[in-house]
C-alpha positions as CSV (number, residue, x, y, z in Angstrom):
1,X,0.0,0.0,0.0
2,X,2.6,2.4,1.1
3,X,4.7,1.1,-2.2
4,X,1.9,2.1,-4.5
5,X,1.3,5.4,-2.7
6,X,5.1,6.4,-3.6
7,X,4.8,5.6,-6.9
8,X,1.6,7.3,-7.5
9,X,3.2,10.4,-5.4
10,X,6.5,9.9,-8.1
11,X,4.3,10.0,-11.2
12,X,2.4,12.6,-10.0
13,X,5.8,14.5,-9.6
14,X,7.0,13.9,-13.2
15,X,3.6,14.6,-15.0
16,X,3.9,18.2,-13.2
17,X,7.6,18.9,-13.8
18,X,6.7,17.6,-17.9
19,X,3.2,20.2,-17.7
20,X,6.1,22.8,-16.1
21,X,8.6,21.7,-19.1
22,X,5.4,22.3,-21.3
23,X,4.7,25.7,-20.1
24,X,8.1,26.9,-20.1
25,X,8.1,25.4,-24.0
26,X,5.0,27.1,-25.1
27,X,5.9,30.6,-23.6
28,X,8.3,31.6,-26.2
29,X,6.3,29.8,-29.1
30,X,3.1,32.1,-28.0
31,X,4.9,35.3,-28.0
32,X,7.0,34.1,-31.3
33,X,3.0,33.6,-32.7
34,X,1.9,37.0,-32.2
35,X,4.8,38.2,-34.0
36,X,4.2,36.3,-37.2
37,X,0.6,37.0,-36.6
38,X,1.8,40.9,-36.6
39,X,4.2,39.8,-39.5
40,X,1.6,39.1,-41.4
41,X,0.9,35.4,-41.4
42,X,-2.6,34.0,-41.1
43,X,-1.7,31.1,-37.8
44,X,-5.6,29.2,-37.0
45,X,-5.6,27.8,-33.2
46,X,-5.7,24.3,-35.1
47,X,-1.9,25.4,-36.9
48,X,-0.8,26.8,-33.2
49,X,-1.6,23.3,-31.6
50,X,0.2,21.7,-34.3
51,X,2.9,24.1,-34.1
52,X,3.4,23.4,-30.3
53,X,3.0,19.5,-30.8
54,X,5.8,19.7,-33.4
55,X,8.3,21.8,-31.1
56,X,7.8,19.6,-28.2
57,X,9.1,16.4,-30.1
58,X,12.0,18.8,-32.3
59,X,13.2,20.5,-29.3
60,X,14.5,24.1,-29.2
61,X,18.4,22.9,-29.0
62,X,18.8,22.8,-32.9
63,X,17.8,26.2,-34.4
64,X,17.6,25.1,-38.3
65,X,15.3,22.1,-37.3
66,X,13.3,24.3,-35.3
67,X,12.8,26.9,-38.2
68,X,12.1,23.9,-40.9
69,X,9.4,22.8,-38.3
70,X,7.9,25.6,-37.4
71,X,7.5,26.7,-41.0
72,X,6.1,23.7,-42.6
73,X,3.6,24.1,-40.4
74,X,2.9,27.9,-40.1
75,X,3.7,29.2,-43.4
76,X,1.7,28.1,-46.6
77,X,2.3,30.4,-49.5
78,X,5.5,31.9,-50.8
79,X,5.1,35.6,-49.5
80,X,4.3,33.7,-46.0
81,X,7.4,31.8,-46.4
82,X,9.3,34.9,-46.4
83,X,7.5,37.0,-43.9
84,X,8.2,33.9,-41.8
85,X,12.1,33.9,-42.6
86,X,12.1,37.1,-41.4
87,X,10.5,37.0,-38.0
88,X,12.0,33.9,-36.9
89,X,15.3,35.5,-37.5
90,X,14.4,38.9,-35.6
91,X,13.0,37.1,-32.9
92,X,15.5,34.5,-31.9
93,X,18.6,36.7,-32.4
94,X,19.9,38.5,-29.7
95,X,22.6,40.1,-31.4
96,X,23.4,42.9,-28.6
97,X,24.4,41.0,-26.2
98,X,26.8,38.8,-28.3
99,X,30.3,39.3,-26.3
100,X,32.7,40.4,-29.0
101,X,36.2,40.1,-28.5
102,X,37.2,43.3,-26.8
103,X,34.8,43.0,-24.4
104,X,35.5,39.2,-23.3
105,X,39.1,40.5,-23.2
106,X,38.4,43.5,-20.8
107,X,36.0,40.6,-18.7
108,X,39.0,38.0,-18.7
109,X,41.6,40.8,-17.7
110,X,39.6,42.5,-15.3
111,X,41.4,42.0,-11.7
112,X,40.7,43.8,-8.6
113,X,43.6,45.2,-6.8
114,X,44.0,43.1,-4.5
115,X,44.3,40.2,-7.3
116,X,40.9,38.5,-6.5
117,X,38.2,38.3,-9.4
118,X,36.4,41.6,-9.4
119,X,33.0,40.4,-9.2
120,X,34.0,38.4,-5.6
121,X,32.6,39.3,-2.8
122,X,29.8,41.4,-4.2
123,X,26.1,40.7,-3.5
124,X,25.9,37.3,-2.1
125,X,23.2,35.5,-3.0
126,X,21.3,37.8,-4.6
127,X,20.6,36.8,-7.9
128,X,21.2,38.3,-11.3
129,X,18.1,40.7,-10.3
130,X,19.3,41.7,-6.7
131,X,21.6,44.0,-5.0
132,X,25.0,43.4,-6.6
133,X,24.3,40.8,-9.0
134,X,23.8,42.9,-12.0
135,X,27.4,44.7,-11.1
136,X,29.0,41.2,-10.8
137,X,27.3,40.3,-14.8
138,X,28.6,43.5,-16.2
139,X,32.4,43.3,-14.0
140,X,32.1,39.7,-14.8
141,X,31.4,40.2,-18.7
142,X,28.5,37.3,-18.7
143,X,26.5,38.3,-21.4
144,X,25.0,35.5,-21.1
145,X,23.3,36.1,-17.9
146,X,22.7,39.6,-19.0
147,X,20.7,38.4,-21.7
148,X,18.6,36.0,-19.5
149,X,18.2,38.7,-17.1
150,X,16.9,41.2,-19.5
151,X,14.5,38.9,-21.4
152,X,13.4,38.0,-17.7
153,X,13.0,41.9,-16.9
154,X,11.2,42.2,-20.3
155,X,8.9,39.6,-19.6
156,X,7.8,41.3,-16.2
157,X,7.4,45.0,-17.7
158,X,5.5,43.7,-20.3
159,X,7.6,44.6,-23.8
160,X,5.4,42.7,-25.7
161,X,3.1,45.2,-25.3
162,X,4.6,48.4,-27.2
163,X,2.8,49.8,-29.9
164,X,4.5,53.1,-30.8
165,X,8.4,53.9,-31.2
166,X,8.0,56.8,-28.7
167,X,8.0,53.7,-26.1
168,X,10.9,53.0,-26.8
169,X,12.5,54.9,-23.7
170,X,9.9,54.2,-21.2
171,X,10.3,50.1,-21.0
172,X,14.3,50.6,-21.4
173,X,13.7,52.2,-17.9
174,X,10.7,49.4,-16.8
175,X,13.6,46.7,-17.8
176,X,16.5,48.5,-16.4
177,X,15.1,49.1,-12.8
178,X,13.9,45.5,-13.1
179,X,17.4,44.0,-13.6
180,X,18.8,46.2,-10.5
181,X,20.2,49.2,-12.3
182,X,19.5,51.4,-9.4
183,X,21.9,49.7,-6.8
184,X,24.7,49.6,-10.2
185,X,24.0,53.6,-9.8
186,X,23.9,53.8,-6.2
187,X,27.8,51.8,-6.0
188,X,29.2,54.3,-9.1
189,X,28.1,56.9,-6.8
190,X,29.0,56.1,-3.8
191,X,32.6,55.1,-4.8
192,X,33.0,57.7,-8.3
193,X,36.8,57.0,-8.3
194,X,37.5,53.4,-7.6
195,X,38.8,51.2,-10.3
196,X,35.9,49.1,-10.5
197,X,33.6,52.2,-10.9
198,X,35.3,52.7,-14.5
199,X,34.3,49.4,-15.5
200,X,31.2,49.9,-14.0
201,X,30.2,52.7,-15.5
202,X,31.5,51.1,-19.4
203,X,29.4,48.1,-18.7
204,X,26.2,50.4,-17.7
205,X,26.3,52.2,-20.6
206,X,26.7,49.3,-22.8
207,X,23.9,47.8,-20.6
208,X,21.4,50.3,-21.4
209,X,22.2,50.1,-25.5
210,X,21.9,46.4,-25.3
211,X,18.4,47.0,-23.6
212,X,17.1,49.4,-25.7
213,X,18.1,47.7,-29.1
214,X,16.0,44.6,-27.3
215,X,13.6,47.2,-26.7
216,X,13.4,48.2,-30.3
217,X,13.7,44.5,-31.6
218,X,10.3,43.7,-29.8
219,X,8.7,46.8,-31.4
220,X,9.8,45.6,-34.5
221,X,8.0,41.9,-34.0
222,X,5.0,43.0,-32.3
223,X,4.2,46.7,-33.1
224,X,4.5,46.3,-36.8
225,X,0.9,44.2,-37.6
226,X,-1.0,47.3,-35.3
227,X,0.5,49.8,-36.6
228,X,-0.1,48.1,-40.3
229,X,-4.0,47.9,-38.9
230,X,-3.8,51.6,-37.8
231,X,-2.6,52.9,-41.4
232,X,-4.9,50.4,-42.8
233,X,-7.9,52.4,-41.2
234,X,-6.8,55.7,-41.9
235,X,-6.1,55.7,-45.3
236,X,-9.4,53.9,-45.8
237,X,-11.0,56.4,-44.1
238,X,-8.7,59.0,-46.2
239,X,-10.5,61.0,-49.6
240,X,-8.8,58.4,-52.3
241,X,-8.2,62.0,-54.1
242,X,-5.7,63.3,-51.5
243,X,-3.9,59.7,-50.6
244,X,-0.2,60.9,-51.0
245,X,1.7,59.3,-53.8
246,X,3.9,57.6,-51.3
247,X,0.7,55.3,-49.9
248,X,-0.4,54.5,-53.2
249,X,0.9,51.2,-53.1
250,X,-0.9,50.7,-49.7
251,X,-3.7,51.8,-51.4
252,X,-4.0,49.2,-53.9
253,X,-3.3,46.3,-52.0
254,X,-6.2,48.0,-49.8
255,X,-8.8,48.5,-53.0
256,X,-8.1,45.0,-54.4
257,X,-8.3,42.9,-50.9
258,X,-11.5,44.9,-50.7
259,X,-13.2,44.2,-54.0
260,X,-12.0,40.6,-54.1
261,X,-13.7,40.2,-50.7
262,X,-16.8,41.8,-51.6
263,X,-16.7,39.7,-55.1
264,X,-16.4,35.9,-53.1
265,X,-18.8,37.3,-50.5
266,X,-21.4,37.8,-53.0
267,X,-20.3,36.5,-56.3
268,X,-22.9,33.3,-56.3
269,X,-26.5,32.0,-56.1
270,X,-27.7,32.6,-52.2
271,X,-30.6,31.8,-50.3
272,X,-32.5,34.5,-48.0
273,X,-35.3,32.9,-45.5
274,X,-38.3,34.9,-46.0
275,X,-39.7,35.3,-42.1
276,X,-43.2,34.3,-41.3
277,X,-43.8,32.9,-44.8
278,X,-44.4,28.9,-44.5
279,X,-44.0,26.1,-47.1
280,X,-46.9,24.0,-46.3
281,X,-45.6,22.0,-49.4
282,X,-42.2,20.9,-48.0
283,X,-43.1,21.4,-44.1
284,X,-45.9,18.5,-45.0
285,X,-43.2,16.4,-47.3
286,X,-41.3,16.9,-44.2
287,X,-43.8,15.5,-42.1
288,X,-44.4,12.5,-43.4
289,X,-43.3,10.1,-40.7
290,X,-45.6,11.9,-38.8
291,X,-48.8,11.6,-40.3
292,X,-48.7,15.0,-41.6
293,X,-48.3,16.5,-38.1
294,X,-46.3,19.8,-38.5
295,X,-43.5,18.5,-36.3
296,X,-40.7,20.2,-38.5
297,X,-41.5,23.7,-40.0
298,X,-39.9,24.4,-43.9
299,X,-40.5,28.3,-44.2
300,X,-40.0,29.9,-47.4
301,X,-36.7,31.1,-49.4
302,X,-36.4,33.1,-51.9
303,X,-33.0,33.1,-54.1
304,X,-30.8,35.7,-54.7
305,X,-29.3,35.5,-58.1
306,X,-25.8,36.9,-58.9
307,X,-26.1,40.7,-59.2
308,X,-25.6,41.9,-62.8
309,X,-23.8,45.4,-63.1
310,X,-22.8,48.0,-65.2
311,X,-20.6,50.6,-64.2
312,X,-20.0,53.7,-66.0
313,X,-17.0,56.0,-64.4
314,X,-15.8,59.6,-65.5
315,X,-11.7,59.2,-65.6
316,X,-11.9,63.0,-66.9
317,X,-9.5,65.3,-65.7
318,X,-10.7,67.3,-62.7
319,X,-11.6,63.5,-61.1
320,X,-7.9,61.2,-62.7
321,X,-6.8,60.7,-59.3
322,X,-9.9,59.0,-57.7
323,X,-10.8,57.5,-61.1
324,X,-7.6,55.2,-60.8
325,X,-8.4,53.9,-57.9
326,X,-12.1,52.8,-59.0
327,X,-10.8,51.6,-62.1
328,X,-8.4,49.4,-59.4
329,X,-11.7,48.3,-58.1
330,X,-13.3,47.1,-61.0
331,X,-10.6,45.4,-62.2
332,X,-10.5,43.6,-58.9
333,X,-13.9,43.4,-59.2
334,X,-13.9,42.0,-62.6
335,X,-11.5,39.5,-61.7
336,X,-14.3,37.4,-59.2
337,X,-17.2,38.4,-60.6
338,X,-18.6,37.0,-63.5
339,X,-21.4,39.2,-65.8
340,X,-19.7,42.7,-64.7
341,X,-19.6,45.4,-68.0
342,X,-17.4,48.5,-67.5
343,X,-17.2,51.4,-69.1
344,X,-15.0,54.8,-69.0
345,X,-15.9,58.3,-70.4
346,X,-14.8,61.5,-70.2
347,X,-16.2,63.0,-73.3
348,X,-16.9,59.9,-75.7
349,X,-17.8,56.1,-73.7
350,X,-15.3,53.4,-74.5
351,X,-15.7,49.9,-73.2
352,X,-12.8,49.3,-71.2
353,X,-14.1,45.4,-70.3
354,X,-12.2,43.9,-72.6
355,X,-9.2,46.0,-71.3
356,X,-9.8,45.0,-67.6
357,X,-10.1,41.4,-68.2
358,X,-7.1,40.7,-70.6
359,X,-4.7,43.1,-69.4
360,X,-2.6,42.8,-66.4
361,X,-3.6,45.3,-63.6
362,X,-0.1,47.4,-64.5
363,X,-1.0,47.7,-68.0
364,X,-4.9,47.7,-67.9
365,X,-5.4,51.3,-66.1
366,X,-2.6,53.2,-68.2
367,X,-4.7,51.5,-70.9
368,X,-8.1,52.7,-69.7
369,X,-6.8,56.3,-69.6
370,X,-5.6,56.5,-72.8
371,X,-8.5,55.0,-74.5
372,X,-10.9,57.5,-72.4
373,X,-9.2,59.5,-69.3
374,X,-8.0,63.3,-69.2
375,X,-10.6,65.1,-71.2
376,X,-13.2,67.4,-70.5
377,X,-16.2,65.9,-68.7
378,X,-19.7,65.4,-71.0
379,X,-22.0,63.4,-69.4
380,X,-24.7,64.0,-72.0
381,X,-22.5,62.5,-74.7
382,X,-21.7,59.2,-72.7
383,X,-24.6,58.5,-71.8
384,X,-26.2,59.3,-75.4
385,X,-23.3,56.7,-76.4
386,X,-24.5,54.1,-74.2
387,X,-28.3,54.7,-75.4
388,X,-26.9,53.9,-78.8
389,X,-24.8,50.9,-78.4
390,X,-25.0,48.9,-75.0
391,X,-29.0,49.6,-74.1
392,X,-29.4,46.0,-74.6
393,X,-27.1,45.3,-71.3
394,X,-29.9,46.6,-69.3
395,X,-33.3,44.6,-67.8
396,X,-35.1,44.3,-64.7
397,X,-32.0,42.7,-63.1
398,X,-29.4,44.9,-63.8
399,X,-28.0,47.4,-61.4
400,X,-26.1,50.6,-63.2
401,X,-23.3,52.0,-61.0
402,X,-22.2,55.5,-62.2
403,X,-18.9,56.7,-60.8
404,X,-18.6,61.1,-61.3
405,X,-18.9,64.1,-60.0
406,X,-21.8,65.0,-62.2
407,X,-19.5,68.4,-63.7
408,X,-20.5,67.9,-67.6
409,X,-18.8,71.7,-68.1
410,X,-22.4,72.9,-68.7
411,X,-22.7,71.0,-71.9
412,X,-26.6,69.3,-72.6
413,X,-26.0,66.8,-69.6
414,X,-29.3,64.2,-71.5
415,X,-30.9,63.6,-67.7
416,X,-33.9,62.0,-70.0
417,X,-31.5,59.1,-71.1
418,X,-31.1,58.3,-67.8
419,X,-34.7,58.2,-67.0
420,X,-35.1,55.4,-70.0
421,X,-32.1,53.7,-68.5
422,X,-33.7,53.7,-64.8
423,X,-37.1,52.6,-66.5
424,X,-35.1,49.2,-68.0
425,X,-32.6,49.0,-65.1
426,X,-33.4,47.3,-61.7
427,X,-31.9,50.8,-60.1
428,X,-29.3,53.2,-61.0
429,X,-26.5,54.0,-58.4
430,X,-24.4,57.2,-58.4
431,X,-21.5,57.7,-56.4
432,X,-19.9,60.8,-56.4
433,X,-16.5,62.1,-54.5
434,X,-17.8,65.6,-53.8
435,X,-19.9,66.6,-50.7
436,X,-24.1,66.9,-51.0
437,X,-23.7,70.5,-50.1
438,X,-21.9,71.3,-53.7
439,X,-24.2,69.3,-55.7
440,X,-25.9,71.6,-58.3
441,X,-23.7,74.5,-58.1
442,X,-21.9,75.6,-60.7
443,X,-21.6,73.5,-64.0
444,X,-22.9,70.4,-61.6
445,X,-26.3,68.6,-62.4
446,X,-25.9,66.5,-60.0
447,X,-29.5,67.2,-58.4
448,X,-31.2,66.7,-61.8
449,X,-29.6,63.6,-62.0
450,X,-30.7,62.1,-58.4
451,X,-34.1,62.4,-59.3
452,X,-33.7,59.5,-61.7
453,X,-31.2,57.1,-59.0
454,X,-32.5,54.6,-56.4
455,X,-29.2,55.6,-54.2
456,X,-27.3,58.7,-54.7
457,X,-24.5,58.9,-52.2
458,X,-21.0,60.7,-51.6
459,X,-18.2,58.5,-52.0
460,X,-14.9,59.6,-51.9
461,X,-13.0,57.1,-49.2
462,X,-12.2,53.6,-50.0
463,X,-14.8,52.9,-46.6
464,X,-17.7,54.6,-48.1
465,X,-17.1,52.7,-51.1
466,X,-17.0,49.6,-49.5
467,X,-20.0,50.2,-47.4
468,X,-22.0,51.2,-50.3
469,X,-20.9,48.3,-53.1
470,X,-21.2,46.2,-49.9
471,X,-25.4,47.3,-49.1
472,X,-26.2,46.7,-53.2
473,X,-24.4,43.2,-53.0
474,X,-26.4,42.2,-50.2
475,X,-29.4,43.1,-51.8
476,X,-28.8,41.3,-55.0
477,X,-27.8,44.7,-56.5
């Protein structure tokens, strides 16, 4: 009895110190998965399991195994690959504390005067945290318990938390007072010209570079995906007309993630439940087993059908620099969704579809405003250009999207076209970049022109657009 009671009590023992071995193991890997997560990789709790699973039978002892591992199972296309490569590299190098020569010479050499070691003697039992041990790691030259005791320090101000650069300062200090900085500044102090103080002061200095350079490193691992988010969000909530040239490659990736999300979202057949509406038909079918008895209710669906649109957008000159980025849009746009005819004008119409769907995206909006972009603005004459040629496009399930400022440089701006076109059309959208409170002034007919459109709404910002595509999509357009 008392045999089996110490053998359950030793199993017991090594099941907790292997759960402890666990939890030390899956520390790191957790903080090392928010950084790829910031990096940019797309990790699922089933990949992080797997990713932990992995690690525990691989070990972290040989670092080329332990990057094959983890990226087998973390990364999955090449651009993940990469950002992968990357951020295991950053974040298990700790290149500032790496002892170069000079300085494991000076640690080697460094004597007291009375000949003994010159760490000896100095903070007994303390630890590398307490009174005196951080002077004996930096007299001592152990960079190696430096480095432990800073990632330690780290850990306990919370670095991982930092989100702007002008932190940077404030958790060198958190780490600093954590490893016992303020007893290494107390001694220098107390004892300004004593050999040792020299030294001391050296290794403090370095101290604090090393620190902040870790400091810096974790900004770099886990900062980077926020602040991604933040810029993200502002430049979406930015007028596309006054993005700076510098974000305009931001601004694309932005514009096609969007219109490639909004295109697989509702780019097929779907089903909407119609409340309150039963189908006694199918709810009796149903039933059967039953005797008829309504056991299991079947209500009523009705289908939405893939939206069909046309899009019409001014790419004249006094709108070029929105119109490239909706022309980005429906080129992503084109690329999902099937049934989608576009059109460009700034005087005369052109049908850029063929252009969008053959071309690569470089090459297709240079294209599109040289076949139609930079002119003077003539709504009348586009849309008495469509009347004549692509009328046909438009029945009962067609939704026309019109992208312009509604400026036609007071030329005959045809507003009764666009009443036979709303007649034949399901609706007729217009979006247009300049604010409701400018709308017919000057050469704009944008008021006689609203009369005629289901939804006439300002759009200028790449969220506006998405909120507005997204509401017609939902609908069925």
């Amino acid at each position: 009895m008392a045999e089996g009671t110490a053998q359950a009590m030793v199993q017991g023992a090594a099941q907790g110190a292997a759960q402890a071995d666990d939890r030390v193991m899956e520390t790191p890997l957790l903080d090392f998965f928010r950084a790829a997560r910031s990096a940019g990789l797309r990790i699922s709790p089933a990949e992080t399991i797997d990713a932990v699973q992995a690690v525990q039978f691989v070990g972290f002892a040989d670092r080329a195994r332990l990057r094959d591992t983890l990226g087998l199972v973390l990364a999955k296309t090449a651009e993940e690959k990469r950002a992968f490569a990357a951020c295991f590299d950053l974040f298990f190098t700790r290149a500032g504390f790496r002892e170069d020569a000079a300085a494991a010479a000076e640690a080697n050499g460094a004597a007291s005067p009375e000949g003994q070691p010159s760490g000896e003697g100095e903070g007994q039992g303390q630890g590398n945290g307490g009174e005196g041990g951080l002077a004996r790691m930096i007299l001592a030259g152990d960079q190696a318990a430096l480095a432990a005791a800073a990632e330690q320090a780290a850990t306990e101000a919370g670095v991982s938390n930092i989100t702007i650069f002008t932190q940077v300062n404030l958790y060198t200090r958190r780490i600093l007072e954590r490893m016992g900085l303020g007893a290494v500044e107390r001694e220098i102090a107390a004892n300004p010209e004593a050999p040792r103080t020299a030294r001391l002061r050296v290794g403090r200095d370095r101290l604090r570079e090393q620190v902040k350079d870790l400091v810096q490193q974790n900004l770099l691992l886990y900062a980077q995906g926020r602040n991604e988010e933040f810029r993200e969000r502002v430049l979406s909530r930015t007028r596309m007309a006054a993005i700076d040239r510098r974000d305009h490659d931001r601004m694309r990736l932005l514009v096609r993630a969007m219109a490639r999300r909004l295109a697989t979202q509702y780019g097929r057949k779907r089903k909407r439940d119609r409340r309150g509406v039963l189908d006694v038909r199918k709810t009796l079918r149903r039933n059967m087993g039953w005797e008829g008895v309504p056991f299991l209710t079947v209500w009523k669906q009705e289908t939405i059908d893939k939206p069909k649109l046309v899009v019409l957008c001014d790419v004249s000159g006094s709108v070029a620099a929105l119109a490239q980025f909706l022309l980005l849009f429906l080129y992503s746009l084109q690329e999902a969704l099937a049934g989608l005819h576009a059109f460009a004008f700034s005087g005369a119409l052109a049908d850029v579809s063929d252009l969008l769907e053959d071309l690569p995206i470089d090459r297709a909006i240079p294209a599109v405003m040289d076949r139609a972009g930079f002119g003077s603005s003539n709504y009348g004459r586009a849309l008495a250009d469509f009347e004549a040629g692509f009328m046909g496009l438009l029945d009962s399930q067609t939704t026309v999207i019109i992208l312009g400022d509604g400026r036609g440089n007071r030329t005959d701006p045809r507003v009764d076209i666009l009443a036979r076109m709303a007649n034949r059309a399901k609706q007729i959208v217009w979006l247009n970049p300049e604010v409701r409170t400018v709308w017919g002034s000057g050469d704009s007919d944008m008021l006689r022109y609203a009369h005629h459109c289901r939804v006439a709404a300002v759009c200028n910002t790449l969220d506006q657009l998405d909120r507005v595509i997204s509401d017609l999509l939902r609908d069925g357009a």
